[in-house]
N, C-alpha and C positions, 0 to 999 in steps of 0.2 A: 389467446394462449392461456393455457386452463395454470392457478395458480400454484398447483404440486412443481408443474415445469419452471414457471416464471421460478421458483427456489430454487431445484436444478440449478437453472442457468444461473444464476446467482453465486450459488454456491461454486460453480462450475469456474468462473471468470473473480473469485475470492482466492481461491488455489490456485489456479495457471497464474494469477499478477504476481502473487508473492513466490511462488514457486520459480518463474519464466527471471522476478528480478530478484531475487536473493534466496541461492539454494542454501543455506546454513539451517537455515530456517524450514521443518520436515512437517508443514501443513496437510492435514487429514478433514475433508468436512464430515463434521459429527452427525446422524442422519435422524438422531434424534431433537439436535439442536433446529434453532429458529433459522431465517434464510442467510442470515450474514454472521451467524456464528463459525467461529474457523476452531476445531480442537487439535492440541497437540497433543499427543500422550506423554511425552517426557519432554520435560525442559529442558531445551536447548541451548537454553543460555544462563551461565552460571549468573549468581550474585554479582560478582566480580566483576567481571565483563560487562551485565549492565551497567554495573555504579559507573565505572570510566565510560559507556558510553553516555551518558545522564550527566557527567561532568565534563564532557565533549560538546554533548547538543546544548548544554546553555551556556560555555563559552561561545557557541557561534560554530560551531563546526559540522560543518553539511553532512558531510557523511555519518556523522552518529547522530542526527536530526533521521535524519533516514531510518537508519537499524532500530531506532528509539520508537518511530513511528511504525517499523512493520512489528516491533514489540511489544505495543498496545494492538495495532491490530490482531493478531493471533492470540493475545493472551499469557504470552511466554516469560512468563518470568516476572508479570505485572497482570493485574484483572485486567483481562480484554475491555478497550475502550474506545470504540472507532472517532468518538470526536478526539479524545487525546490524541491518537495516531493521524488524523487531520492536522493537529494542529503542531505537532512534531514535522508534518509531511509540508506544511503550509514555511516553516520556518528553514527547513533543507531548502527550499525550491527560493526563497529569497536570495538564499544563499549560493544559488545557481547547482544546485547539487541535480542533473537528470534524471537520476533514480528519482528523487525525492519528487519530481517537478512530474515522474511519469503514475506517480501512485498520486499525487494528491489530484492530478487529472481524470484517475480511473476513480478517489473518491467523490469525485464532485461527478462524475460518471451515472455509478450509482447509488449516491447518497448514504455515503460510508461515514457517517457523521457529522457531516455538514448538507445543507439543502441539495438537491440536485440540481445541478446545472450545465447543461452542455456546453453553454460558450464559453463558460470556465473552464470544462473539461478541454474542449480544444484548445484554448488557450493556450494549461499547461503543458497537452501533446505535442503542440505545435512549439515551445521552448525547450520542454528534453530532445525533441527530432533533431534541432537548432545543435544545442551544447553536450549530447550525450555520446556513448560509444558508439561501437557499432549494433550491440546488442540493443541499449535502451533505443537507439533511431530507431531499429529496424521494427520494437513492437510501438513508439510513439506511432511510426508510420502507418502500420497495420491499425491501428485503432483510428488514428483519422480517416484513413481512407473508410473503415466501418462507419464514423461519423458522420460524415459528408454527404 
C-alpha cells in the first residue's frame, strides 16, 4: 500500500471514529495537513463548555473524560494533542465510559498518541462491546471482527 493511501485511510478512519461516536463535533480532514491531523474550521466548542467539561473529567467523570479526549484529538477548542486525547480516553474508559473505552481502543489502533498496539486495541473493543449502547457495540463489533 503505497503511502499517499496508508494517509487516506488514516485520515479516513480519524473522521468516521469521531464523527460515527460524537456528531457535535464537525471533523473535516485537512489535505494539507499530516496523516493524523483532523481540521475543524470553526470551534465547536465554546470556552465554557470546555472549562465544565475539564472540571467534569478530573473530578472523575467519564463522560467529560471522553468529550475532553475527542477535544484534543480534533483540536477544538484546545491545540490538537493525540497523547492528551489518549490520555483523557485512557481515564474515561477506567471509568467504564464505552465511548471513551471505543476511542482509546481505535488510538492504540492506530497510534493516536500512544504506541500501537492491537491487543490493547482489542482489549478496549472488546469492554465498550461488553458495556456500551447499541451504537458503540455495534462499531466495537465491527472493528473486532476487522481485528481478528
Amino acid at each position: 500500500m503505497s503511502i499517499q493511501l496508508q494517509q487516506v485511510s488514516r485520515w479516513l478512519l480519524v473522521f468516521l471514529s469521531i464523527l460515527l461516536v460524537w456528531t457535535p463535533i464537525t471533523a473535516v480532514a485537512s489535505p494539507a495537513g499530516t496523516a493524523t491531523a483532523i481540521h475543524v474550521p470553526v470551534s465547536a466548542i465554546s470556552p465554557e463548555l470546555l472549562s465544565k467539561w475539564r472540571a467534569g473529567a478530573e473530578n472523575g467523570y467519564g463522560p467529560d473524560q471522553y468529550r475532553l479526549g475527542l477535544a484534543y484529538a480534533a483540536g477544538d477548542g484546545v491545540p490538537q494533542n493525540f497523547a492528551e486525547a489518549a490520555r483523557w480516553w485512557r481515564r474515561g474508559a477506567y471509568n467504564i465510559n464505552p465511548h471513551a473505552e471505543l476511542m482509546l481502543g481505535e488510538a492504540y489502533a492506530h497510534g493516536w498518541g500512544v504506541p500501537r498496539n492491537m491487543n490493547k486495541a482489542i482489549h478496549w473493543w472488546e469492554a465498550a462491546a461488553r458495556y456500551g449502547d447499541a451504537k458503540v457495540s455495534s462499531r466495537a463489533r465491527l472493528l473486532l471482527n476487522s481485528a481478528i
